[in-house]
N, C-alpha and C positions, 0 to 999 in steps of 0.2 A: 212723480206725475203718474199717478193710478198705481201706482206701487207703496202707498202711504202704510199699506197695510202690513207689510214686510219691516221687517227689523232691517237696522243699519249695516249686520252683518250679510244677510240676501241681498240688499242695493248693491253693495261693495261686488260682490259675487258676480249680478246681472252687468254690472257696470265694465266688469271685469272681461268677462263672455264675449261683449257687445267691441271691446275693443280689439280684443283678440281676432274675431270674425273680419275687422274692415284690415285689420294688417297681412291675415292671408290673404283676401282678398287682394290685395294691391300687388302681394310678391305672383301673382296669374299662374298660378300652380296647373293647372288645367291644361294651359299651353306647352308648357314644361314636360309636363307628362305624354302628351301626343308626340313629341315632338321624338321625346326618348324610345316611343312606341317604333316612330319607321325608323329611326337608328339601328334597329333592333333587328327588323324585319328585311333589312338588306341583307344581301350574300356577302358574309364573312372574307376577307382576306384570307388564301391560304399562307402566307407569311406572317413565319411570327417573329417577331421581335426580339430579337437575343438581351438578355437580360445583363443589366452589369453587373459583374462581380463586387461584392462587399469591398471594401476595404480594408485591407488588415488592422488598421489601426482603430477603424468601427469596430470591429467582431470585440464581443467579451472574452477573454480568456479565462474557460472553464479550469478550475481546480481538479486534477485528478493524485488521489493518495500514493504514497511511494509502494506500496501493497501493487495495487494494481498498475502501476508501471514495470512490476517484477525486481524495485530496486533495493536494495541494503543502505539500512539507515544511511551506512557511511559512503554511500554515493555510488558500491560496486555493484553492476548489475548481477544476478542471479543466473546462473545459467540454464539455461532452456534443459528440459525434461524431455526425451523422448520419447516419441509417439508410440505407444502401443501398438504392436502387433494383432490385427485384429485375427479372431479365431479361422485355422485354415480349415478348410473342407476338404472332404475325401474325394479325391476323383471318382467316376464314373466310370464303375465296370464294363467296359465295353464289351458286344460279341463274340462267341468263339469261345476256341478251347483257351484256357489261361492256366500258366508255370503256377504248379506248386509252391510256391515261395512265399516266406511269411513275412507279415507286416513290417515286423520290426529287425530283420534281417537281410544280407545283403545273400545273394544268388550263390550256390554252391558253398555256403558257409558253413562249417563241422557240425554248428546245433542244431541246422537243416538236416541233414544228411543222417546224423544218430537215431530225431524222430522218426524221419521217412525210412529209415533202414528199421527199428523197430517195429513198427508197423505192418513194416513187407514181413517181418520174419516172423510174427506171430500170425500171420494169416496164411502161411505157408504149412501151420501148424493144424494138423487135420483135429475139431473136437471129436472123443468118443461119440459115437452112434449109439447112444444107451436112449431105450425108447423110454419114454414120458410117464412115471407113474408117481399118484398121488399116495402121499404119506398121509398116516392119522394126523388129525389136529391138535394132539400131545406133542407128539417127535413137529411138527412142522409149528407151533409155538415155542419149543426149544431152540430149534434151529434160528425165529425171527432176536430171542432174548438175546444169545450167544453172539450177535451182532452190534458194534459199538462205534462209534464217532471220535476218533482224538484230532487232537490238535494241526498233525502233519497231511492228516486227508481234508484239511477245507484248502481252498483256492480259487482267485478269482481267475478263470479261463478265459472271460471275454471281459470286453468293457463296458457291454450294458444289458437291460433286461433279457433273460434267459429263455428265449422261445420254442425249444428244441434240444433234446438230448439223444444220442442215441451211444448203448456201450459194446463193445465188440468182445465178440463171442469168447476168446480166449481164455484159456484157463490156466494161463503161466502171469501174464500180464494184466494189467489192471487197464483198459486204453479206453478212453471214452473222449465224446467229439459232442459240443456243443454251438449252438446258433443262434444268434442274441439279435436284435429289434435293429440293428444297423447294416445286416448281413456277413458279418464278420462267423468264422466258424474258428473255434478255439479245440485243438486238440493238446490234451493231457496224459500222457505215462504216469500214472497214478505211484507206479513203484518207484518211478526219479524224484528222489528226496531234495533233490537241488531245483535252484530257483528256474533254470532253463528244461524242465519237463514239460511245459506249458506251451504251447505256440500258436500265436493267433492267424488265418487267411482270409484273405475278402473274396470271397467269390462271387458275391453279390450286393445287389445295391439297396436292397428292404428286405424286410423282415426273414429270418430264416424257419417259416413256420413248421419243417418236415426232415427229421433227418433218420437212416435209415442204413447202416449197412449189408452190403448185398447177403443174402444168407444164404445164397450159393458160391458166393468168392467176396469173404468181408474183405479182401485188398484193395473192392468198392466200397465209398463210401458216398450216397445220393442223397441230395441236400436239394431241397422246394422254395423257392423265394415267390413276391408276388410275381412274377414276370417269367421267370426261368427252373428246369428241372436239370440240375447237373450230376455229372459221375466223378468224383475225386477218386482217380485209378493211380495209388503211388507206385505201380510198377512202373507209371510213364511219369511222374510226378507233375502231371496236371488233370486239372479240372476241366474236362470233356461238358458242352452244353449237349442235351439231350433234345429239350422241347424248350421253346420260346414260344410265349403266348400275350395278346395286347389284352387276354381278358385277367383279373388276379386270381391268382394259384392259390389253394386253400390247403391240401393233404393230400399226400399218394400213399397207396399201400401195392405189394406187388403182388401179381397175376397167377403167377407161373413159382413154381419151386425155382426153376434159373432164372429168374429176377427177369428175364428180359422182356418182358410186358408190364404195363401198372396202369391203375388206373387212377387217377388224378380229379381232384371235386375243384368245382371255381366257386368264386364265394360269389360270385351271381347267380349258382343254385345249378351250373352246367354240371357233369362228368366229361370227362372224356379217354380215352385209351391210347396207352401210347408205346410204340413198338421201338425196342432200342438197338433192333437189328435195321432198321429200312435209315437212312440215310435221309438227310434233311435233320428239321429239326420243327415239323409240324404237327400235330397229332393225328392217328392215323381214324379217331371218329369222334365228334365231337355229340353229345346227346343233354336233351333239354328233359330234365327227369320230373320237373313241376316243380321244384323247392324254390323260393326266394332268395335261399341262402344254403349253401353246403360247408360245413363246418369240417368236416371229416370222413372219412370212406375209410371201410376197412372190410379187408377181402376173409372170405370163408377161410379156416386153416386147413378143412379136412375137402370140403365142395367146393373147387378153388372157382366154379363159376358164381358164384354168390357173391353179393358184397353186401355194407349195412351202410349206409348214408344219414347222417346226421345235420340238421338242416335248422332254422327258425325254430318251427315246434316241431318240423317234420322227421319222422326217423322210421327209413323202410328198408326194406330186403329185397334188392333187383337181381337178374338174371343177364349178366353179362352176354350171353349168348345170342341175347334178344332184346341187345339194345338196339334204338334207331335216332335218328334226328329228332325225332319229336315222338308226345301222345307215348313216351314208355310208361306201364304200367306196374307198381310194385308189386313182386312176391307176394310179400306180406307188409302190414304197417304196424306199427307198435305206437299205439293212442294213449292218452292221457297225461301228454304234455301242452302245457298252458304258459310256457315261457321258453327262452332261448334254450336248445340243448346244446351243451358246447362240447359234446365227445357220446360216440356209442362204440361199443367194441366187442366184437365176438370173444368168449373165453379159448381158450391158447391151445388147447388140446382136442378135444371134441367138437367145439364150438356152438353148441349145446347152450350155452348161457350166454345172455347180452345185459351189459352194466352201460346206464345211458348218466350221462350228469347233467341235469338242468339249472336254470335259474330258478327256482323254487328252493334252491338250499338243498336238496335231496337227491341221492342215490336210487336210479331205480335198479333193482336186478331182476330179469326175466328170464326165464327160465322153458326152454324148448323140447319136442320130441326129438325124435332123430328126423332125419328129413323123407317124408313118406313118399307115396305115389304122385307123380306129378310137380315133387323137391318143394312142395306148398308144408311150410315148417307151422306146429300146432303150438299155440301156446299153453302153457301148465301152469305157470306159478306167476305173480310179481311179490317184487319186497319191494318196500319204500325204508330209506338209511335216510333219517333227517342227522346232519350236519354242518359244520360249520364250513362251508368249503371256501375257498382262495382264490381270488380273481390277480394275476400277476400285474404290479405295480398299481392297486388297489390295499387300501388299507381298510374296507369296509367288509362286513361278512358277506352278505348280499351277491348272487352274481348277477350282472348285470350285462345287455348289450351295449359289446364293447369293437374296440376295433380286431382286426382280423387276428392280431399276432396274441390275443388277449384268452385265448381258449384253456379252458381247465380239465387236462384230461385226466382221466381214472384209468391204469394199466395195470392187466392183469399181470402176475406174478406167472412167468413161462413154465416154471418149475410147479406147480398148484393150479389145477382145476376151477379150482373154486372161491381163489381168495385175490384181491385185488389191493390194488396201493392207491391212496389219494392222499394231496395237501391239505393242509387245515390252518381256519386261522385259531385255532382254541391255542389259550398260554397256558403253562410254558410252549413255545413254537414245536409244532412236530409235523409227523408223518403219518398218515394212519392207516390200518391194514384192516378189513373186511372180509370176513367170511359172506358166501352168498347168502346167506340167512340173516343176513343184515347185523350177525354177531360184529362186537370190533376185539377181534384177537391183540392187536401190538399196537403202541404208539411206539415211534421211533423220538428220541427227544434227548438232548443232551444241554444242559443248562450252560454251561460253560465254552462249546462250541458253535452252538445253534441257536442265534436271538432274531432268525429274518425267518419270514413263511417261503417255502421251497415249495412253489404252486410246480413245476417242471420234474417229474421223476421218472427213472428208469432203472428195470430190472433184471440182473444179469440172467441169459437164460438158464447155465446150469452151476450156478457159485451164489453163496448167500450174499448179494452186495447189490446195494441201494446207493443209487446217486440219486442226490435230491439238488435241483439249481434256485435262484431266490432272484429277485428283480435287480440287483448290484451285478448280474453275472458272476455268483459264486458260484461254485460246488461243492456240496458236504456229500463225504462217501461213509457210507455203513458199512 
């Protein structure tokens, strides 16, 4: 009926539609829906209905394999595996002075006692007062060749990367004290052949960035942590705290021939001076020099009011005398670095020359007058030393800004004027030594006992011997 024109299959369809429409119709959907609407819209019961428990006999019982029930085919359970131990931590060096006593030993114990008794008795030991003079660079490349590596001088002193060396003056004994990224300090009797020459202490709780025996009485031995400056005095066998500070401690070098002043860099770019006679344990002046960052301070050896501050890019020559809280002005500045410098250092005898080491791969060596009127020092010369140098627990050439305990310093040889030690990453592994003219006199290098980069070195002041440390907390002695 008007739909003639539609195939049989669109009727069926319309037909379809049309019946559809009267059956919802009838079921009044409409009302159904309003209806559900204020159901809806009323205030909820806060009771809720507690729900009944399944049935046991409803629930399906899951399959689980005799593996993960922990059983043996043959029906015996497996016994339980105990729990791991998880790794323990080191307490928390607290404040004050702290017992000599080492890690791995108990109080008053003979291995205790031998160390600390050698120690005291070799610092009891006056060195010759023979003054300082530089040998030709014939006899002083002899002297470096004549020096060798065997097998019984490597050891590991600490248990982790090596931050910090310093070796004591003595010249019967071999004794050197190292300070590794966890604050542990490991000292070594070089000449005890046996296994307990070695002895680790915690004196602190982070990095041991500065160690430093006193060189008016090495029976001190002053160790720099972020937080604290201490005195290890084995004639009382403890570790005396000096200065505590909530800013982080970068490097100290001393003031005074009797150690008992130093001045101390923060790696927030502060100095500050600190006296180890006044009682407390606060610094007696704290000065904002302008650097971002202070990497290292090192005092004049011959102008003891001098110091050289190594910073970001910044590396100047202040006037301890004429420090203040603020707006101090450098002596002098030494430009043309364009990357972090992570060490500058007056040469050992004159102090006449400054060897800076940047992130640019290169050695600078600058070269001064003597200090004229008004101690304003004239500059003469620079070398530029491109090398491969050594970023501690970095495997790249590259130095890079890193964290605080990561600094790559270059130290002059106390015995030589003119010639310094740095790490290198060139293979085979070595050590390398510099003339100020940017010659390289010696690689130190032993295939057989030396396969790690020893970025940590130190040089004894009057005996040919190189300790070089590596990120394991070893020590190779030359």
């Amino acid at each position: 009926d008007g739909y003639s024109q539609l195939s049989a299959y669109e009727r069926k369809r319309l037909k379809n539609i049309t019946e559809n429409a009267k059956f919802f119709a009838a079921l009044k959907l409409h009302e159904v829906s309003a209806r559900l609407h204020q159901i809806a819209t009323k205030s909820q019961s806060h009771v809720t209905k507690r729900v009944k428990p399944k049935k046991a006999e409803d629930e399906t019982v899951r399959r689980r394999s005799m593996r993960l029930q922990r059983v043996e085919p043959s029906g015996v359970p497996v016994l339980a595996m105990p729990a791991q131990p998880e790794a323990e931590e080191y307490p928390q060096v607290p404040a004050g002075p702290l017992p000599m006593v080492p890690e791995d030993q108990m109080e008053n114990s003979k291995l205790t006692e031998d160390l600390l008794t050698t120690w005291m008795r070799i610092s009891e030991m006056k060195a010759n007062a023979t003054e300082k003079r530089m040998c030709d660079v014939k006899r002083y490349q002899d002297s470096l060749n004549s020096m060798v590596l065997s097998e019984d001088n490597v050891k590991k002193v600490v248990k982790y990367r090596v931050c910090s060396m310093a070796i004591h003056p003595s010249e019967s004994i071999i004794f050197v004290a190292a300070g590794d990224k966890s604050g542990q300090i490991g000292l070594w009797n070089v000449n005890c052949k046996s296994e307990e020459g070695a002895h680790v202490f915690i004196p602190h709780n982070y990095p041991v960035s500065c160690l430093h025996f006193s060189p008016f009485n090495p029976a001190h031995l002053l160790s720099l942590s972020n937080d604290t400056l201490r005195c290890g005095d084995v004639t009382r066998a403890v570790f005396d705290e000096i200065c505590r500070s909530e800013e982080n401690l970068s490097s100290f070098d001393f003031l005074e021939d009797n150690a008992s002043t130093a001045i101390v860099g923060h790696w927030d770019g502060d100095v500050a001076v600190v006296d180890r006679r006044t009682p407390g344990t606060s610094s007696e002046l704290s000065a904002d020099i302008g650097f971002k960052r202070t990497r290292t301070v090192h005092v004049h050896p011959v102008n003891k009011q001098y110091f050289i501050a190594a910073g970001s890019v910044d590396v100047c020559i202040f006037d301890v005398r004429y420090l203040k809280s603020n707006r101090n002005k450098p002596v002098s500045s030494l430009k043309g670095h364009t990357k972090s410098v992570a060490s500058a250092y007056f040469s050992p005898v004159t102090g006449n020359r400054v060897v800076t080491v940047c992130a640019d791969d290169k050695l600078r060596m600058r070269g001064w007058r003597r200090f004229v009127r008004k101690g304003l020092p004239c500059l003469t010369r620079v070398h530029f030393i491109n090398t491969l140098l050594c970023v501690p627990g970095s495997m790249t050439p590259p130095l890079c800004h890193r964290q605080p305990q990561s600094s790559v310093p270059s130290v002059w040889d106390p015995k030589q004027e003119d010639c310094f030690v740095v790490g290198s990453m060139a293979r085979p592994r070595q050590i390398e030594v510099f003339q100020d003219t940017g010659k390289l006199l010696h690689s130190f290098y032993n295939l057989d006992c030396l396969g790690s980069v020893c970025s940590i070195n130190v040089v004894h002041p009057s005996k040919n011997i190189l300790v070089g440390g590596n990120s394991s907390g070893r020590l190779h002695v030359f």
